[in-house]
N, C-alpha and C positions, 0 to 999 in steps of 0.2 A: 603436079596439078596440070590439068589437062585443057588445053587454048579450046572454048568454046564462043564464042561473040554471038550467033544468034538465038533467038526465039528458038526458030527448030532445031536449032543445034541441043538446045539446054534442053526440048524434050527429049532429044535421039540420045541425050547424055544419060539423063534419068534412064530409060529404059535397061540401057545398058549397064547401070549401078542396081537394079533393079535383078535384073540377070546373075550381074555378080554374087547378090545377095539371096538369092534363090526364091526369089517373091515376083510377084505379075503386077507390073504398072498397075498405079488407079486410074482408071481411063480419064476420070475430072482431073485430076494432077498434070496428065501429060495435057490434054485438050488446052489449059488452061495454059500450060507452060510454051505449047507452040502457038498462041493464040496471042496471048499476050504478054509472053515475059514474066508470067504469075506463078510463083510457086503459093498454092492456094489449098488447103487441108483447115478438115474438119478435126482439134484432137479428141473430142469426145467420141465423134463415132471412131478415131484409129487404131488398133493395133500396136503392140509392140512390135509386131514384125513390119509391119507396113512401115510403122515410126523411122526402121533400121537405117532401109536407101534414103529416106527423106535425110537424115543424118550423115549419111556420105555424101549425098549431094550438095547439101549445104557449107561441107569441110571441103570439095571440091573446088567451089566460087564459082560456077558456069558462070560467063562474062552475059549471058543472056536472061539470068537474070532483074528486072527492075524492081518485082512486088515480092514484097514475103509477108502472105497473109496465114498466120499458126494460131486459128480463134478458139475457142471452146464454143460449139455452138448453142449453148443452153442460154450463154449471154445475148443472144438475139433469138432465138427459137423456142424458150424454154415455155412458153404459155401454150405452144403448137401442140397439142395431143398426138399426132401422126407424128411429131419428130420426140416427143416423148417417149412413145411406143420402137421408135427405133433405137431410140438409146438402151431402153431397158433390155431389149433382146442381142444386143452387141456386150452390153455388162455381163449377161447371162454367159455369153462365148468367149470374151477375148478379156484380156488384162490391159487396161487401160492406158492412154500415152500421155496421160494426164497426172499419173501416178510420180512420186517425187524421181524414182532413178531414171525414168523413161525421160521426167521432166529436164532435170541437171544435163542428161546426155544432150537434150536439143540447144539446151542453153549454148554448154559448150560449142555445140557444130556451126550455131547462129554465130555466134561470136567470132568465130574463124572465119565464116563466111563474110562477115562487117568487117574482118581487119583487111582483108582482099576487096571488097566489091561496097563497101560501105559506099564512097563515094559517088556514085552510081543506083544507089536506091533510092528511088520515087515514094513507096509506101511499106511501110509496115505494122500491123498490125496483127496485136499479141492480145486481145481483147478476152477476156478471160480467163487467158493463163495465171493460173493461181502465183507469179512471181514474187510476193511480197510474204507470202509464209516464208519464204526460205530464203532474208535476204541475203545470206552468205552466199550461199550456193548458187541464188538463182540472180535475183535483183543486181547485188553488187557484182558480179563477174559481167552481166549485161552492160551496166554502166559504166564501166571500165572499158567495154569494147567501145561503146557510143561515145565516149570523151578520146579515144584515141583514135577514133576516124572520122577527119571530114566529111560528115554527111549534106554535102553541099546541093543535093539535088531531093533531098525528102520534101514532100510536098505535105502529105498523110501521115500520121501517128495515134494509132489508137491504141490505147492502153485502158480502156474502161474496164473494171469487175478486173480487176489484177493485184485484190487487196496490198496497194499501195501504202496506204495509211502517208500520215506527213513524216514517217522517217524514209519511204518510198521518197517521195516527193521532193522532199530537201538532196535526198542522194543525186538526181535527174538534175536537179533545179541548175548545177552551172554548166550542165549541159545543153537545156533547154533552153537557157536564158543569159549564158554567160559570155562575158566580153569578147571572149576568142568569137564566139559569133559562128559556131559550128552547123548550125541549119538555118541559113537565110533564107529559102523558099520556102519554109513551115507554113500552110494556109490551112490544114486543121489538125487540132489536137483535143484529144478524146479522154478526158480525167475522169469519166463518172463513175460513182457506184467504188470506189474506192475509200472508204471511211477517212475521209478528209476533215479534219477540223480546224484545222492553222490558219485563217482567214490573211494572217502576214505571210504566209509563203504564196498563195495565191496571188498576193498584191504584189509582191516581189517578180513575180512571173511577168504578172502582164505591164509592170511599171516598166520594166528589164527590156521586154519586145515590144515594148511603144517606142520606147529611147531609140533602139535599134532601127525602129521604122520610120521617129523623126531623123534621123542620120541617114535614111535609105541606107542601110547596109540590111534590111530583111523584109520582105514584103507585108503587107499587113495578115494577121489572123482573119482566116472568113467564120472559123467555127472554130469555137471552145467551148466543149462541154462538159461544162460539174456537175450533170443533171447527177439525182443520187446522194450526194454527199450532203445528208439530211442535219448533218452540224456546222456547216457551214454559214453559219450567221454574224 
């Protein structure tokens, strides 16, 4: 593994894994990675091939990265007609990196990435990624990384539209909420749209990170959103 610490370091890394892999930087990728420490990808509009460096670079740990945003952008874009019309004509060219093998690979690479650099991420957000079809594969090997690494500086977690369901939910839950006290600076966390119906795993949540907050061992939640989860009653 290769010592990178800054921002421009971690995009002059990409470039060069980029190289390796015989693919051309995305120029938002890199902008974004010397700008601000953001490894930041759209997976619906990517590539398999594009997906490739993004997965070396992730198994790599650049020390410069803070953000790892891997959203689907339909979960925020999908009413847009113009970003409609760009998905349908990238479906038409490329093989999806949304696709399950494309998916488990990034899993993977994240996960390596969080047993190295976990400590040191400010936000991540996996909003979209379909991780709860495939808890084995996908969900449970995530949560295995997140419980084995002090995430002591996350501030952001979004996990909205990541068909979660409440066996998602209870899997996360002593991560999210449990006494080791693994994310003290969590000030927002993103459930929606995940077909939640366990109205006691929710209570359990925020009953878990009040306790933690009267203890001051974690700062208060600014944002929790279950928008979505239409059984939630």
């Amino acid at each position: 593994m290769q010592r990178v610490h800054s921002k421009g370091d971690a995009a002059a890394f990409y470039a060069r894994v980029c190289h390796r892999c015989g693919e051309t930087p995305l120029a938002k990728v890199a902008a974004d990675l010397a700008t601000r420490g953001a490894l930041v990808l759209d997976l619906r509009l990517c590539s398999c091939e594009a997906l490739s460096p993004i997965c070396v670079l992730l198994r790599e740990a650049p020390g410069g990265i803070q953000e790892v945003v891997l959203r689907d952008g339909l979960s925020s874009l999908g009413t847009n007609p113009m970003y409609r019309a760009r998905v349908d004509v990238h479906r038409r060219r490329h093989a999806g990196a949304l696709q399950g093998a494309s998916l488990r690979l990034l899993v993977t690479a994240l996960s390596s990435f969080l047993a190295v650099r976990g400590s040191r991420l400010q936000v991540l957000d996996l909003s979209g990624a379909p991780l709860g079809k495939e808890p084995h594969s996908l969900l449970m090997p995530l949560a295995r990384a997140l419980r084995s690494c002090r995430t002591a500086e996350m501030k952001w977690l979004g996990l909205s539209g990541c068909h979660l369901g409440d066996r998602g939910l209870a899997l996360l839950l002593p991560w999210l909420a449990g006494a080791e006290n693994l994310i003290p600076h969590l000030q927002a966390l993103l459930l929606g749209w995940n077909k939640l119906t366990d109205l006691r795993l929710v209570g359990a949540l925020v009953r878990a990170r009040a306790q933690l907050c009267s203890q001051r061992r974690a700062v208060p939640l600014q944002l929790l959103d279950l928008s979505g989860n239409l059984h939630l009653v």
